[in-house]
N, C-alpha and C positions, 0 to 999 in steps of 0.2 A: 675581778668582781668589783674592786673597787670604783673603776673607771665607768661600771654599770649603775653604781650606787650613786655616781657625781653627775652623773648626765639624769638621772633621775629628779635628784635633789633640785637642779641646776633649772629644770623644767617646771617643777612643780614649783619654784620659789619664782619663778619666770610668770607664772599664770597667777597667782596668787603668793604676793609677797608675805601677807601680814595674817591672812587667814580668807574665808570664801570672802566673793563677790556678792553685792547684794543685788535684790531683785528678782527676776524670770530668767537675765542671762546666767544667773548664777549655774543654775541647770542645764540650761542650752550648749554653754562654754565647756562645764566644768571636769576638770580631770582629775578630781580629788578620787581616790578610792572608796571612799566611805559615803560619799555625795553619788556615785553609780550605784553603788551597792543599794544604798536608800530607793534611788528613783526601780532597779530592778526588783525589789520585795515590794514600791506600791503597786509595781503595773501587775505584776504576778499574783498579787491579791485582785487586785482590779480584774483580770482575767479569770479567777478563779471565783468570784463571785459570775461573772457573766456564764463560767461553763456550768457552774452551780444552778442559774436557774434554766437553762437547760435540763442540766437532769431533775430541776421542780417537775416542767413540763412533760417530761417523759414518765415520772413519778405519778401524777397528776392524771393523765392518761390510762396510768394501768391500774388507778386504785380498785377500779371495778371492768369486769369483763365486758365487750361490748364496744364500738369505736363513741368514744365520749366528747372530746374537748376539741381534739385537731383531726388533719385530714389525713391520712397511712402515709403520702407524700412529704408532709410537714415534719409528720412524728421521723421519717427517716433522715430527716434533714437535722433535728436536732438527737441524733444517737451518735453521726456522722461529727457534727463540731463539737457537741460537749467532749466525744473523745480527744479532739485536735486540738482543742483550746486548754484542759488540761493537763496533754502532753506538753505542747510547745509552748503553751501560754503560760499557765502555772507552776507546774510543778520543777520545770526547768530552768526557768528565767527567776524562780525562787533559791534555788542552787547557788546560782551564780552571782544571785546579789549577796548571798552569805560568804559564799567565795570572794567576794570583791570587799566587803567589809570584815573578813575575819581574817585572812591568807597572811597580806601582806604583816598584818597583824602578830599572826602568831608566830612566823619566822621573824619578825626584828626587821622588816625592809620598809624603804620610806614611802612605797607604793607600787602600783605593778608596774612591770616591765616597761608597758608599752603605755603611757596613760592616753595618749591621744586615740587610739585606738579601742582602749578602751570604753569613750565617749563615745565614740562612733558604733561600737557592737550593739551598745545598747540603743541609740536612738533609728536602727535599724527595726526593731521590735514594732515599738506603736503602729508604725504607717504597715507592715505584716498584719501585724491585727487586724490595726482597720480596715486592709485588702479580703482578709478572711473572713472575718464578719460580715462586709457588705453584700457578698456573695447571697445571701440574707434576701439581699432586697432586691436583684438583679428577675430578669423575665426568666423565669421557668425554674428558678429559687435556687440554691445554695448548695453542697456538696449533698447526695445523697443516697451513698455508697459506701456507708460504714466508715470509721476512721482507716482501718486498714486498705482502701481506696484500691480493692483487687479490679485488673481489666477482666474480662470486658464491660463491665459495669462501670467503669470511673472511664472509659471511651468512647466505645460504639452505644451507651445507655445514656450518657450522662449529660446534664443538663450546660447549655452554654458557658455557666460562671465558672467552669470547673477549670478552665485557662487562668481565671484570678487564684484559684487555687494553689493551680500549680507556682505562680508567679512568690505568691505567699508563702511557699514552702521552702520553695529557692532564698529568699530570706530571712527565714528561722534558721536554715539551716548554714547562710553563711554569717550568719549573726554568733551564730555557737560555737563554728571554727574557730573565729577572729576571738571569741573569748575565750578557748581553748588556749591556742595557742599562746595566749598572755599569760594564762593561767602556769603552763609549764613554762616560761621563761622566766616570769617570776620566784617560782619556786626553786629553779635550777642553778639562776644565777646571782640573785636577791637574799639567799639566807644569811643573818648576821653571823660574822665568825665563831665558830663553834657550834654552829647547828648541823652537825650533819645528818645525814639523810634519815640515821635510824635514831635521832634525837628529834624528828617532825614528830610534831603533833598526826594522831590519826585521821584527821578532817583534812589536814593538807596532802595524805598521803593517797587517802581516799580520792581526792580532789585532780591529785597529778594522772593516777590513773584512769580517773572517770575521762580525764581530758583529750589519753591519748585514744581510749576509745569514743570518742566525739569528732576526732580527725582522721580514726578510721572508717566512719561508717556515714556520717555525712553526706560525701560524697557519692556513696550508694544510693543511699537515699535521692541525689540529687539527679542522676544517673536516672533512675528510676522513672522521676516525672517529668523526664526529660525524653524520654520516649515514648512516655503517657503524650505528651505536648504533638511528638513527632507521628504517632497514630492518628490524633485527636486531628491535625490542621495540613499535613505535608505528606499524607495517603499510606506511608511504612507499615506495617505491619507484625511491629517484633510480639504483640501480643493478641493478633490475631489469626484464628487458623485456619482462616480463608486466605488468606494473604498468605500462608506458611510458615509462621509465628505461632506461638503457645502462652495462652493465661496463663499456663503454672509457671511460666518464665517468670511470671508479675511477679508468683508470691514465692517463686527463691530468692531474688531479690530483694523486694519488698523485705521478707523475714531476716534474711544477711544482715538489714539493717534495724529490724525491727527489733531480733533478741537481743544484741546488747545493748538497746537504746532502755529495754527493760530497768539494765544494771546501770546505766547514765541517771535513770531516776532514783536508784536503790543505795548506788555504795557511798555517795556521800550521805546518804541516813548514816549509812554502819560509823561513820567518824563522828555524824554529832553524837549516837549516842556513845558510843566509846571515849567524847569527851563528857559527859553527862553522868553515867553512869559511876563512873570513879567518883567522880565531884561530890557526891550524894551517898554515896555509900563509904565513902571516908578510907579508901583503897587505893593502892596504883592499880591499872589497869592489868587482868591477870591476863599473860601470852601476849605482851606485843606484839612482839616477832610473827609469833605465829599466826597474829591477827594481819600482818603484812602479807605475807606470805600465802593466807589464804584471800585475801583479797586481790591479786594479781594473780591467782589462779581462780578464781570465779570469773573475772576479764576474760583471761583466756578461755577460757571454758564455755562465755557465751557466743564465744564466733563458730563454736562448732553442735550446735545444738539449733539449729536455728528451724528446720523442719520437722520439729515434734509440734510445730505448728499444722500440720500440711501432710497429717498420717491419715485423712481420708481421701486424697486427691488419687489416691494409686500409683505410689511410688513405688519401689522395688524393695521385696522382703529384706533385703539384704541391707537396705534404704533404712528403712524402720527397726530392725534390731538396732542397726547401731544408733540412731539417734533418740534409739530409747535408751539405752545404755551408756548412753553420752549425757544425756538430761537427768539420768539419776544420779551418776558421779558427781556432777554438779551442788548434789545436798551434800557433799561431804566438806567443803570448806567451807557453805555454810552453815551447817552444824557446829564446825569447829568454832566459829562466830558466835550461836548462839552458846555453846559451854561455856566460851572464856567471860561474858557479858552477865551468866549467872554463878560463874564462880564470882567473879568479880564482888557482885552482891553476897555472896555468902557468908556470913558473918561478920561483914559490914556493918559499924554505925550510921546505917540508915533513915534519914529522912527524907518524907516524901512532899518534898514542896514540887509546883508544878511541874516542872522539866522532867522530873523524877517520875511522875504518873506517866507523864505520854512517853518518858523512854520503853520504862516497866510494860506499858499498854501497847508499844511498838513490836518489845521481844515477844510477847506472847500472843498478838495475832500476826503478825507476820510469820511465826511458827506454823500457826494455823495454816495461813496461806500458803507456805513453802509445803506443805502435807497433803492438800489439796492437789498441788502442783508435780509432786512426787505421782499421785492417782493419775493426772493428767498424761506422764510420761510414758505408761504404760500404754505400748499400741494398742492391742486388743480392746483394752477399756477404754479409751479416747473415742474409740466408735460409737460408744452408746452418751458419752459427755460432749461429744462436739458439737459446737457450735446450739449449746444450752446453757440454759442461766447457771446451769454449773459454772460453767467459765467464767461468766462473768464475776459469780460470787469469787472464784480465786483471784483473779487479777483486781479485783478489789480491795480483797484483804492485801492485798500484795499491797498496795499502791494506796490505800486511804490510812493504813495503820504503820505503812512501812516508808511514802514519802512524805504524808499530809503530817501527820502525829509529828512524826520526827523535825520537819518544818516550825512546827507550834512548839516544841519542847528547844528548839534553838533561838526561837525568838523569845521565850519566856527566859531561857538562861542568859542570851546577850542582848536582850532592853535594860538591865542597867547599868551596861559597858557605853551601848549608845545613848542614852536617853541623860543618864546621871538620875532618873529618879527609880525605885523601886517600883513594880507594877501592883496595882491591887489581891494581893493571893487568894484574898474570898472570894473574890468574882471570876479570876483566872482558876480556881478548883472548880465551880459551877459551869467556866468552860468545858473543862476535862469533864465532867461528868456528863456533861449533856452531848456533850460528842462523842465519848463512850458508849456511852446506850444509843444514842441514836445511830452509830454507824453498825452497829452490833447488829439492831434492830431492822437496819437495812438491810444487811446484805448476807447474815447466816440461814435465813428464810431461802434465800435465794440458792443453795444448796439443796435444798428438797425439790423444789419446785425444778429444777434441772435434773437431778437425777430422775424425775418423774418424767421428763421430757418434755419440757416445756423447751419453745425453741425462740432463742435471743433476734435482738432487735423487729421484733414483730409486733403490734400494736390493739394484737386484740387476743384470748388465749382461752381456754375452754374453761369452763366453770367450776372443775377441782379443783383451779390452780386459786379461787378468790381469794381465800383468807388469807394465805401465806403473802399473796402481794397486797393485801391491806395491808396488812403488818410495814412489809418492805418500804409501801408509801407512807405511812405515819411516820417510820425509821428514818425514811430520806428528807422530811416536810422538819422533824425535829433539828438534824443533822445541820439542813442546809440554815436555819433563822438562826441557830445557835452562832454563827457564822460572824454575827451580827455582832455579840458581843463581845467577839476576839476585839473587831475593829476597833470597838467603845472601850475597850481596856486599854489597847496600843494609844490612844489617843489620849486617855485622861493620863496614861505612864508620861508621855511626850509632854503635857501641860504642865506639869507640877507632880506635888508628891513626897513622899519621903525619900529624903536623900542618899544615893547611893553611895557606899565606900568603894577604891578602887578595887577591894575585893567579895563582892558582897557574900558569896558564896564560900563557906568554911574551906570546904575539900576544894576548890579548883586548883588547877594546879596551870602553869603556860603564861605566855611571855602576855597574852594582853591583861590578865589580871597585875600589871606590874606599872602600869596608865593608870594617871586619875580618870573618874568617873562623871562625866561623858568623856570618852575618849578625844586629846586632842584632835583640831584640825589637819597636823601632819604630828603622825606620830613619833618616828623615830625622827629626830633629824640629825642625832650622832648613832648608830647601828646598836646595840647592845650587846653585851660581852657575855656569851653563853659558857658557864662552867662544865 
């Protein structure tokens, strides 16, 4: 381990003897961890505001019955990337900047594994972007066949840019690997002496597992529009059944990699708040162990569950009991998550500074959405919720309270590890608030209106469905400008302010609270001595 630590060292004082470079190459060059990390949470923000006004638009569109604003072609185009740029743009490439700023961090190493590689993962990203979005502006528009890009619609339908598409996914997807793979070498061989494994913090543990499911299913994914490619331009046939191929070949596949990319978005929530929550409520964390343990069986659990997607296509009875059967066992480790997260709190000296609301607001609608999702599992009832705004309202609550919240409650708790100043708490509780009701307001409406049978990504919808998508659009028109102010807060934190202690938070507990505040430019450079 050692001679891992000195070839580290030995690079990172190689590229930057005294601390960063100044300039634009500083960025371009740099292999700092904390300098990736940075550039990964602006571009993921930056992404996240572009899939945000996407779903304005598609907002905007349904606030009234009737085609209003854009054209049913348009409106499918933006249902199609707000989901893609959210997956691969935000919510993921947010992960991994926190991973890249918090990891090396919390284990005591002087950076990851691999730093030049790490520069590389990420400046892989923008030019994906820009290939994805241009799609946009190419002859005959942009993907427009849902995010889930089932054939034969993303082939024999689909419009010519869907080649840059596929090119774009090929690099998101080996953009993730290569920061996977750092991600576990880091952790494996970079712990300072005396951290072992069941002495990680839960965000790193979180984080190793997330990773190896990243380098399991990647490659399916890649697999996948790799023979989207080979249908689309070289005459094959695997997903067509003229040719002797099957669409539903699309969505096994597809799904194989689809369901645990779910839990790629989800389990490092469960480590930020499982560091949060302690912190706040003035507790160790209740059920470590058992918080490992079920977190490496939720992993497991989503590679076999993956056609509770795909119980209307006409699988075999035998098909559908069990992978209903398999997706409801699945709420049992998480369950066990959320008990240990409200023991945790129970009787807790409790305060609720920001982090603290969007963790609190994380466990209780993501609850939500895991109960939804339990409904989902059920064959029989999936017939009457498929492919309705039902769904959509689950995997939002999944995904807007369970990756977004928990994203904002990790930045509120480390801007003043990074920053050295305290962020504004009156303006960041006005966040939380207004993003609580507005995402409330968006998408529990959406629950009715799906079990009513309203049917998703469709751009115009009969006239009992009006008020509840008023509402939805006000909900998402609130949600999405509030958005505004995270920025103006990270910004005026970044400029000045009251100064941070290297602990600012009472209850935290872990190896970065033990740095002054802004955390050095290399933090360890002798390992630290874990009792």
């Amino acid at each position: 381990m050692t001679s891992v630590t000195d070839s580290v060292q030995d690079s990172a004082s190689q590229d930057h003897h005294h601390g960063p470079a100044k300039g634009l190459m500083r960025w371009v060059l740099t292999t700092n961890h904390k300098d990736i990390g940075s550039m990964y949470l602006w571009f993921s923000f930056i992404m996240f505001l572009t899939g945000g006004a996407m779903a304005m638009i598609i907002r905007a569109e349904l606030f009234q019955p009737g085609l209003q604003i854009v054209e049913p072609g348009f409106f499918n185009q933006m249902t199609t990337m707000h989901g893609l740029i959210m997956v691969f743009g935000a919510v993921m490439p947010a992960f991994v900047g926190l991973a890249n700023w918090m990891i090396p961090m919390m284990i005591g190493a002087p950076d990851m594994a691999m730093p030049r590689m790490n520069n590389w993962s990420f400046w892989i990203l923008p030019f994906a972007a820009v290939m994805l979005v241009s799609t946009l502006f190419m002859e005959g528009g942009g993907p427009n066949f849902g995010w889930t890009f089932y054939a034969p619609l993303s082939t024999d339908y689909a419009p010519p840019s869907t080649t840059f598409f596929i090119f774009a996914i090929h690099m998101l997807g080996v953009s993730s690997i290569m920061g996977a793979i750092n991600i576990i070498a880091t952790i494996l061989n970079l712990r300072a002496p005396g951290m072992t494994m069941m002495k990680m913090p839960l965000f790193v543990w979180t984080w190793l597992i997330t990773a190896y499911l990243l380098i399991a299913v990647m490659p399916v994914l890649a697999g996948a529009v790799t023979m989207m490619l080979l249908d689309i331009h070289f005459g094959t046939s695997f997903f067509n059944a003229g040719g002797g191929g099957d669409p539903v070949l699309f969505q096994h596949i597809f799904w194989f990699f689809g369901h645990p990319e779910v839990y790629i978005m989800i389990l490092p929530s469960f480590g930020i708040v499982s560091a949060i929550i302690p912190a706040f409520a003035r507790k160790p964390l209740f059920g470590y162990t058992s918080m490992v343990y079920a977190t490496a069986s939720i992993a497991f659990l989503s590679f076999i569950v993956w056609a509770h997607h795909m119980f209307t296509v006409g699988i075999p009875l035998i098909g559908e009991l069990f992978f209903m059967y398999a997706t409801m066992l699945i709420a049992v480790p998480t369950g066990v998550k959320v008990f240990n997260w409200v023991t945790t709190m129970f009787r807790g000296s409790m305060t609720f500074e920001t982090p603290m609301l969007f963790s609190i607001a994380f466990v209780v609608l993501f609850t939500i959405g895991g109960f939804s999702g339990l409904m989902l599992s059920i064959a029989p009832a999936d017939f009457q919720y498929h492919d309705t705004y039902f769904v959509v309202a689950h995997f939002h609550y999944v995904l807007v309270p369970g990756a977004i919240f928990a994203i904002f409650a990790a930045c509120y708790y480390w801007l003043p590890k990074w920053t050295g100043h305290m962020y504004d708490e009156t303006l960041a509780k006005v966040h939380f608030w207004l993003s609580f009701i507005g995402m409330n307001l968006t998408f529990f409406p959406m629950h009715f209106v799906g079990l009513a049978g309203m049917p998703r990504r469709i751009p115009d919808y009969a006239l009992q469905f009006a008020n509840f998508n008023e509402m939805s659009s006000i909900g998402g028109f609130m949600f999405g400008t509030t958005q505004f102010l995270f920025l103006f807060i990270v910004i005026k934190c970044i400029r000045g302010g009251e100064k941070a202690s290297a602990k600012p938070w009472e209850g935290s507990e872990g190896l970065e609270w033990s740095v002054p505040s802004p955390a050095p430019y290399h933090t360890f450079t002798t390992p630290p001595d874990i009792k």
